[in-house]
Backbone as a printed PyTorch tensor [residue, N CA C, xyz], in Angstrom:
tensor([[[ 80.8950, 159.0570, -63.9230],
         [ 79.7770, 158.1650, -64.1290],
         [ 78.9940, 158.6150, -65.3610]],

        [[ 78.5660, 157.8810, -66.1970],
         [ 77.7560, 157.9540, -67.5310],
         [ 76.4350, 158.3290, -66.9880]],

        [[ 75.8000, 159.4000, -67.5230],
         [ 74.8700, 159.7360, -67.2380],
         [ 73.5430, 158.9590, -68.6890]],

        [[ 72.8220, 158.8850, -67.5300],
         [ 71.4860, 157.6070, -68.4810],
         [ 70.9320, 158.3270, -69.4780]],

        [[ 71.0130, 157.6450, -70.3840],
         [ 69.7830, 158.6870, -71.6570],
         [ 68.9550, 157.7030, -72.2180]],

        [[ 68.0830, 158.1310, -72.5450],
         [ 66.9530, 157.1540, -73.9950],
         [ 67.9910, 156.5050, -74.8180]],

        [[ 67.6830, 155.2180, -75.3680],
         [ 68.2730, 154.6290, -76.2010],
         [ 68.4700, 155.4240, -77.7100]],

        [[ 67.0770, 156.2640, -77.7770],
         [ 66.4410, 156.9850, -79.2760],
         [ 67.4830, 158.0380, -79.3250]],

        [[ 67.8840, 158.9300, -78.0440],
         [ 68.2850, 160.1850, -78.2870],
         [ 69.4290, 160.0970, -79.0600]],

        [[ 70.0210, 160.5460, -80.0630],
         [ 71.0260, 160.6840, -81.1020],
         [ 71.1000, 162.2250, -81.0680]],

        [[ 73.0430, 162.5800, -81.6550],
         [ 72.8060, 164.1610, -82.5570],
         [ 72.7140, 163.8750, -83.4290]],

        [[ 71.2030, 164.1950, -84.0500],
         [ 71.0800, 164.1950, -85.4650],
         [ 71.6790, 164.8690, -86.1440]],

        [[ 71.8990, 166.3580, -85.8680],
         [ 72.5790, 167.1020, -87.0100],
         [ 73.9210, 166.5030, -87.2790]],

        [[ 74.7890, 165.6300, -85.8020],
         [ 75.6910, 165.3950, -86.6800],
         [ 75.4240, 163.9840, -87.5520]],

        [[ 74.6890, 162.9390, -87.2170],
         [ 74.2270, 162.1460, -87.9870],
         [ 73.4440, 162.8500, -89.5460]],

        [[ 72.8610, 163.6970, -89.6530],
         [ 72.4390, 163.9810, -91.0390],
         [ 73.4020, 164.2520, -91.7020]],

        [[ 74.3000, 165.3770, -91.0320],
         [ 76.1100, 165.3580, -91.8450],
         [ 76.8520, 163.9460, -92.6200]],

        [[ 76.8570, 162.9790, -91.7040],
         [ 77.5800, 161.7890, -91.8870],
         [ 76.6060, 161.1960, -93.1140]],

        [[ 75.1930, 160.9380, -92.8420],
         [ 74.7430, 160.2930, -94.2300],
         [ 74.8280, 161.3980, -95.2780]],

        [[ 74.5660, 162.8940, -95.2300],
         [ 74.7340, 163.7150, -96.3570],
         [ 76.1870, 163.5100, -96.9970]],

        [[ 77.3400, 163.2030, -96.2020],
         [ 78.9220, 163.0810, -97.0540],
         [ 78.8380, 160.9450, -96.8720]],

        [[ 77.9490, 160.1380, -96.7060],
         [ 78.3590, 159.0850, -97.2850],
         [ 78.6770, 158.2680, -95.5450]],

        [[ 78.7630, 158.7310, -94.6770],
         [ 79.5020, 157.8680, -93.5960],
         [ 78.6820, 157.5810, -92.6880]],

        [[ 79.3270, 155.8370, -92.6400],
         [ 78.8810, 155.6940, -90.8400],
         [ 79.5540, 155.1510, -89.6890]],

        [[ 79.2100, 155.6590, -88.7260],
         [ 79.9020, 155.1190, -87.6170],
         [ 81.0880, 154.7090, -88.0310]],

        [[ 81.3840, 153.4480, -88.1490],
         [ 82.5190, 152.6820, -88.6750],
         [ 83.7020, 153.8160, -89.6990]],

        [[ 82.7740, 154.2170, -90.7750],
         [ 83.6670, 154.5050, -92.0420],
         [ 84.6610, 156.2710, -91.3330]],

        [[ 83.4930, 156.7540, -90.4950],
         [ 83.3480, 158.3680, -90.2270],
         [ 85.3470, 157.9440, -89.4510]],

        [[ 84.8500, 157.1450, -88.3400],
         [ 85.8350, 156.2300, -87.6910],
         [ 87.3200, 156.1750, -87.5660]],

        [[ 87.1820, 155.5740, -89.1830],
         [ 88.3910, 155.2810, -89.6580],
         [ 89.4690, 156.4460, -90.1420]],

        [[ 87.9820, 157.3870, -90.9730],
         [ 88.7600, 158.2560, -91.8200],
         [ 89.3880, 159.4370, -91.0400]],

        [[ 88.6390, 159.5870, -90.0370],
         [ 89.3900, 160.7520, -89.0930],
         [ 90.4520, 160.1450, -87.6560]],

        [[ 90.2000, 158.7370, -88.0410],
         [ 91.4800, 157.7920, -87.1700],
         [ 91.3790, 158.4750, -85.7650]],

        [[ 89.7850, 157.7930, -85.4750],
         [ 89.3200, 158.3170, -83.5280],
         [ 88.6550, 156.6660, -83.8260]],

        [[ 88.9660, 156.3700, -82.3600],
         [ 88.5530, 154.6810, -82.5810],
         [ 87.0600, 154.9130, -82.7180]],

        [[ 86.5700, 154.0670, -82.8930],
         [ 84.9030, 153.6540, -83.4840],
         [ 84.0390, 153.9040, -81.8620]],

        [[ 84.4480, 153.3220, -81.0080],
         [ 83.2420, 153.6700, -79.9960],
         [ 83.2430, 154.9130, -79.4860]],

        [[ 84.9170, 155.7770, -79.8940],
         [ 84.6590, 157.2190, -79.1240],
         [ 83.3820, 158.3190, -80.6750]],

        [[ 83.5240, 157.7810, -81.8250],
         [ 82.6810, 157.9760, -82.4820],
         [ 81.0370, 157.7320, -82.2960]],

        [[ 80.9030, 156.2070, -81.9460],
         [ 79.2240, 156.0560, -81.5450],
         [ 79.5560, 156.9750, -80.1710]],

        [[ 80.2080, 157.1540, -78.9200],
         [ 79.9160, 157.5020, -78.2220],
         [ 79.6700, 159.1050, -78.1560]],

        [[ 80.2220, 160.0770, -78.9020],
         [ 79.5860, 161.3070, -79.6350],
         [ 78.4320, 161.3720, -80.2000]],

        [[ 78.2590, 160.1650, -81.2140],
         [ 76.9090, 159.9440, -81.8530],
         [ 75.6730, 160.4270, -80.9060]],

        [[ 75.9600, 159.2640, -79.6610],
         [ 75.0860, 159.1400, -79.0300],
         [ 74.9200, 159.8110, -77.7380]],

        [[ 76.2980, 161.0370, -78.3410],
         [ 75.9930, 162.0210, -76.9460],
         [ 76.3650, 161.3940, -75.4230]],

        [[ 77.2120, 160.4100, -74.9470],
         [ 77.5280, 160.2580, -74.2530],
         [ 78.4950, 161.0430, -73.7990]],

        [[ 79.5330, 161.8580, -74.4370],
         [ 80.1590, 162.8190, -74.3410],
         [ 80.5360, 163.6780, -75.6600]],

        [[ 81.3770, 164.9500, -74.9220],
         [ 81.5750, 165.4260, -76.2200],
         [ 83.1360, 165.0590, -77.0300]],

        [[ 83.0980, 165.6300, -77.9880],
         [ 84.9900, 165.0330, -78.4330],
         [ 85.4500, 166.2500, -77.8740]],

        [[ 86.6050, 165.8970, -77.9380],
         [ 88.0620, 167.0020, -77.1230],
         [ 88.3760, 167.8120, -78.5620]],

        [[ 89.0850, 168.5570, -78.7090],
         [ 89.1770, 169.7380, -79.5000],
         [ 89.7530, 169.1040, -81.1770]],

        [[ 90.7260, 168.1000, -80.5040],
         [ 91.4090, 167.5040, -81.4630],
         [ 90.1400, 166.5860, -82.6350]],

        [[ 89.0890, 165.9150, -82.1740],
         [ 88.6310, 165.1130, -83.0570],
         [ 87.2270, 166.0160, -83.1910]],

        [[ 86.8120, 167.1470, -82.8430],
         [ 86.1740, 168.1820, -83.0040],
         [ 86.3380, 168.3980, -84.2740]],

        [[ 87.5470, 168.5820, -84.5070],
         [ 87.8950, 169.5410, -85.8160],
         [ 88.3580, 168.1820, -86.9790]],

        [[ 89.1240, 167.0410, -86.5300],
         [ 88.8550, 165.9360, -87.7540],
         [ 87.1560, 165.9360, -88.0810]],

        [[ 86.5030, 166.1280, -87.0660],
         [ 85.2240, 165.4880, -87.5410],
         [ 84.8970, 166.6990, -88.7550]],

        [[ 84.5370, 167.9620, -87.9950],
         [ 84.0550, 168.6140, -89.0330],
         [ 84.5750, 168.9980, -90.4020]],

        [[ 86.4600, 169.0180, -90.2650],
         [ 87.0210, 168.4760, -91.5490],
         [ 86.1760, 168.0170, -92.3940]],

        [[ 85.8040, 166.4460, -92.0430],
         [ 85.6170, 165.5780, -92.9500],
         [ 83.9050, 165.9890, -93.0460]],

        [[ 83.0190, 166.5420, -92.3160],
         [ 81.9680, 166.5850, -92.7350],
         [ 81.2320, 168.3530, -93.3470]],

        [[ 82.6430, 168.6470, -93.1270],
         [ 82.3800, 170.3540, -94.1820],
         [ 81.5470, 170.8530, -93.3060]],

        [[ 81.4860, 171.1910, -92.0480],
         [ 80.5340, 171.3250, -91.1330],
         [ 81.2330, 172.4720, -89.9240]],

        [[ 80.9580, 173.4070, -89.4260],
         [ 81.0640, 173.6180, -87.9880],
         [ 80.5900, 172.5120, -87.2380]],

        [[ 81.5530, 173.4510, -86.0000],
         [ 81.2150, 172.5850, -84.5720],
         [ 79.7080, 173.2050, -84.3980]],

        [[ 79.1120, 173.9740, -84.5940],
         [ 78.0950, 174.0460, -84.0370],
         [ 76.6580, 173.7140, -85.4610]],

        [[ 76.8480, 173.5800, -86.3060],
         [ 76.3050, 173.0150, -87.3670],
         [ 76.1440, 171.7060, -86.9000]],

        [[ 77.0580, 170.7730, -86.3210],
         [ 77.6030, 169.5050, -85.7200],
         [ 76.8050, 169.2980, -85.0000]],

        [[ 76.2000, 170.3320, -83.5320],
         [ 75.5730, 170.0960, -82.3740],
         [ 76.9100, 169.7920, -80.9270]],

        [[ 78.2210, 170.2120, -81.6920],
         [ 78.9460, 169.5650, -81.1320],
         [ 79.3310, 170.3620, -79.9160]],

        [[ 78.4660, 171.8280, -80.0460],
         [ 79.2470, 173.1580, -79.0770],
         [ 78.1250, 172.9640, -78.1790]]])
């Protein structure tokens, strides 16, 4: 079961990553080829990613996982 959050709450750090290299939602998405809602759904902290799109993400955003917010 999805646990309820504020509409507001976001990870910012990994959102400041994504606008500091250029991406959103959609583009972040494509380029690390994880469908788009398991992306907003990280965004927005509904869960975390599995190990595999952990490491596309921070790939592409020159980032640790924990720079990310992602640990």
């Amino acid at each position: 079961m999805v646990k309820m959050r504020p509409l507001h709450q976001k990870n910012g750090l990994l959102m400041t990553a994504m606008m500091r290299e250029g991406y959103t939602i959609k583009s972040l998405a494509k380029a690390s080829e994880v469908h788009y809602l398991t992306v907003w759904r990280i965004v927005n902290e509904q869960h975390k990613p599995n190990k595999t799109t952990k490491a596309k993400l921070c790939d592409l955003l020159n980032q640790t996982p924990k720079e990310l917010g992602l640990e």
